[in-house]
ZAMARGU-4260 file (C-alpha; in steps of 0.2 Angstrom, whole numbers, plus 5000, padded with zeros to 4 digits):
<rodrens>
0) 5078/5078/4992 | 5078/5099/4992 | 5072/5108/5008 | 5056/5112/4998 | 5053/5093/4994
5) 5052/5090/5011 | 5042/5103/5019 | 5030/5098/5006 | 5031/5080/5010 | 5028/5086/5027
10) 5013/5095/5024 | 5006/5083/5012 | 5008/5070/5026 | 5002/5079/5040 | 4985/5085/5028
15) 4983/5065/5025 | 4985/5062/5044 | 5001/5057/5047 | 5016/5066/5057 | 5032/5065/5048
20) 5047/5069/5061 | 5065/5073/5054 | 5072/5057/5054 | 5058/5051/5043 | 5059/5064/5031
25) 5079/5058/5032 | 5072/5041/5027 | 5060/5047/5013 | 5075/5058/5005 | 5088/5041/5007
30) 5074/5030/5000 | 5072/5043/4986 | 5088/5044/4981 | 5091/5024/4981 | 5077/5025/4969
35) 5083/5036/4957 | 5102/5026/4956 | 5093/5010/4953 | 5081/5018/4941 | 5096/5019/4929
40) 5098/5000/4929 | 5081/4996/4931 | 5065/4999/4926 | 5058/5004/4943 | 5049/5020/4940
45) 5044/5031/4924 | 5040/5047/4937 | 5054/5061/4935 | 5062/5063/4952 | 5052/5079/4954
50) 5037/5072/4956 | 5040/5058/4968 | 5037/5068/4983 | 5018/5069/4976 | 5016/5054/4967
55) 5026/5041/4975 | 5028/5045/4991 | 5009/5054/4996 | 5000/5045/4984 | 5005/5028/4995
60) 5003/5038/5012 | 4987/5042/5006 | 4981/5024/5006 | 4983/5025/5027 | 4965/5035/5023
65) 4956/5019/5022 | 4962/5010/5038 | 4970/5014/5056 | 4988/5015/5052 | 4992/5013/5071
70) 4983/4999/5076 | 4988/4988/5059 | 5001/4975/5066 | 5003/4966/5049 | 5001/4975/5030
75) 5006/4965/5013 | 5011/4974/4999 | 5005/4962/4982 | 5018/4968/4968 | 5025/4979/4979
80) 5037/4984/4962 | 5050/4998/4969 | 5044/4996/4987 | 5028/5007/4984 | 5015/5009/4996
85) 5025/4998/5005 | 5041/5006/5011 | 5033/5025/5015 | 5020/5016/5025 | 5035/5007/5035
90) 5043/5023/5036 | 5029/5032/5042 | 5023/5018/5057 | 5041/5010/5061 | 5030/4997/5072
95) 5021/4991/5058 | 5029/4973/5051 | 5028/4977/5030 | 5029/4961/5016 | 5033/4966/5001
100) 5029/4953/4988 | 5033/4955/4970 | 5037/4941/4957 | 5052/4950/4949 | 5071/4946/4957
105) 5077/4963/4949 | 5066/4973/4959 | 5066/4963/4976 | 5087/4967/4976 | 5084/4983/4974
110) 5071/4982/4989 | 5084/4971/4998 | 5098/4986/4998 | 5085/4997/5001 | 5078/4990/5017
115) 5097/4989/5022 | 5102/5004/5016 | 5090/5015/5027 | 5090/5003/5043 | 5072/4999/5042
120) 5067/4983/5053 | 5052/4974/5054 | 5051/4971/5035 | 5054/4955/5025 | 5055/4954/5005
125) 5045/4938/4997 | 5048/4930/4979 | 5031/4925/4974 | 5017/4929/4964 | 5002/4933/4971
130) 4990/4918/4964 | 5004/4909/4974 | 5005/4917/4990 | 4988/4921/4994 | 4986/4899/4995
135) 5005/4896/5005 | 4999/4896/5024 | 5014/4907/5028 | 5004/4921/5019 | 4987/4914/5019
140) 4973/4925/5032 | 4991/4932/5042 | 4987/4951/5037 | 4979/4965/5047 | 4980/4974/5029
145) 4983/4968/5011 | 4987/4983/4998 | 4990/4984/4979 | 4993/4999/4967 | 4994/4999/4952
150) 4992/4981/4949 | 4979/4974/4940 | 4961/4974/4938 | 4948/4974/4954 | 4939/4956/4950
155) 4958/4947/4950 | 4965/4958/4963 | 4952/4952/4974 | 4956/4934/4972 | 4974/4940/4976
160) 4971/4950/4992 | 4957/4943/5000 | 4964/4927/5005 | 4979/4938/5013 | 4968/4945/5027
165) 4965/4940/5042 | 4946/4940/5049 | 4941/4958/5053 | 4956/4966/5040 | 4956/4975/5026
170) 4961/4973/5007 | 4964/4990/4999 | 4966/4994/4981 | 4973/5009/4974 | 4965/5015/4960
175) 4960/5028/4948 | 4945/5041/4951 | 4936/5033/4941 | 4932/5013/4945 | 4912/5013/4945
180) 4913/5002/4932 | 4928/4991/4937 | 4918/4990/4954 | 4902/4983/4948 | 4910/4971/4935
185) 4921/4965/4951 | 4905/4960/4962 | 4906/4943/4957 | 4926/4938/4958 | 4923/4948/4974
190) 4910/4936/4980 | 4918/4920/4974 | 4932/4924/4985 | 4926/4927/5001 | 4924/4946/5002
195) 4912/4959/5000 | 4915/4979/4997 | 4915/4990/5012 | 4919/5007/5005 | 4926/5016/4993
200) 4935/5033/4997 | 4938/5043/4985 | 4957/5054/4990 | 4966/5069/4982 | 4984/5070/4983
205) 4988/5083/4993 | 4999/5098/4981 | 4990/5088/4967 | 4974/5089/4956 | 4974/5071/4954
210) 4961/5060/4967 | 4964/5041/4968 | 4949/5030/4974 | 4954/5019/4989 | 4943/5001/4984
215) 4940/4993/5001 | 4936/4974/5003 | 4935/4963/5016 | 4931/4946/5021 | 4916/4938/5025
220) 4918/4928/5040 | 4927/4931/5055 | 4933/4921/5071 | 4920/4919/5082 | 4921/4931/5096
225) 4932/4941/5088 | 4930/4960/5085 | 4940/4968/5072 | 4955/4979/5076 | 4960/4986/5060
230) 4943/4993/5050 | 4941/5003/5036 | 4939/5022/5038 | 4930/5026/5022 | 4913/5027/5016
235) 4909/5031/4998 | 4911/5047/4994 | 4921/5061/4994 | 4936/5063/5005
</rodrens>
């Protein structure tokens, strides 16, 4: 990663909220360049390496716009592919404890000799796909926060993230600008598994002209007593 990708990764980071110090910028350059080497082999990522700064590594920082990154002790990335938002989220709040779930062994050894690679603790790969975990107990309403990008369509991912969270949590999709539509045609899958819509926030990357609209969903029912820790930030509109 040049000088100028990093002080733009800065930047970015600190416009979207978050303070990057030098050793994390150390870790987003080593996570980077892991990237690229296995991106010869495998089909991790069709973004040049030019581009990553923006959107890989903002573009899944950006997603800490819809809940309190601090206070998350739990996330769960749901076909987490090349570690993405997964890993810069780990990297840029070493407290939080990340799963990264896919359903592909290639890409959860890469993830593997990643995590290794750059020393990161408190985060566990899991072989599964996500109409599996989201029933196993191990999985089941353990999550402060459950994320997907570039997954799948709203009303299935619903059915996939929303049995991850725990009461007063957070699901969050990362989609497109434009998901009116794909919202509305969701209401139902989001009903029939136990969520409703909080928010949708609508995020531009920052050096980029492209927005992404953070889809916010979370459970019905709570513990009694309980008051959540982790809420969404967002409210629909504009960031």
């Amino acid at each position: 990663m040049s000088p100028e990708e990093r002080g733009r990764l800065a930047a970015g980071a600190r416009e979207i909220g978050i303070e990057l110090s030098g050793a994390q910028l150390d870790l987003f350059a080593g996570y980077q360049a892991l990237l690229y080497a296995w991106n010869e082999r495998l089909n991790l990522t069709r973004v040049p390496p030019r581009e990553a700064v923006a959107r890989h590594f903002l573009d899944s920082l950006a997603a800490a716009r819809a809940f309190d990154l601090a206070a998350a002790r739990r996330l769960i990335d749901v076909g987490t592919g090349a570690g993405l938002p997964g890993i810069p989220l780990k990297i840029a709040c070493p407290g939080l404890h990340v799963t990264l779930l896919d359903a592909t062994r290639k890409k959860l050894a890469f993830l593997d000799e990643a995590i290794v690679a750059l020393g990161l603790g408190g985060i566990v790969t899991v072989h599964a796909r996500a109409e599996d975990a989201c029933r196993q107990p191990e999985h089941r309403a353990r999550y402060d926060v459950a994320v997907a990008r570039a997954v799948g369509p709203l009303g299935r991912l619903a059915g996939w993230l929303l049995p991850l969270v725990r009461p007063g949590g957070v699901a969050v999709a990362l989609k497109s600008a434009n998901v009116d539509g794909e919202v509305a045609d969701a209401a139902v899958a989001i009903r029939t598994a136990g969520g409703r819509l909080t928010g949708t926030l609508r995020v531009r990357i920052p050096g980029e002209e492209v927005e992404r609209t953070l889809v916010c969903l979370a459970p019905v029912t709570r513990a009694p007593g309980q008051r959540p820790k982790v809420g969404h930030r967002g409210a629909t509109g504009p960031a």
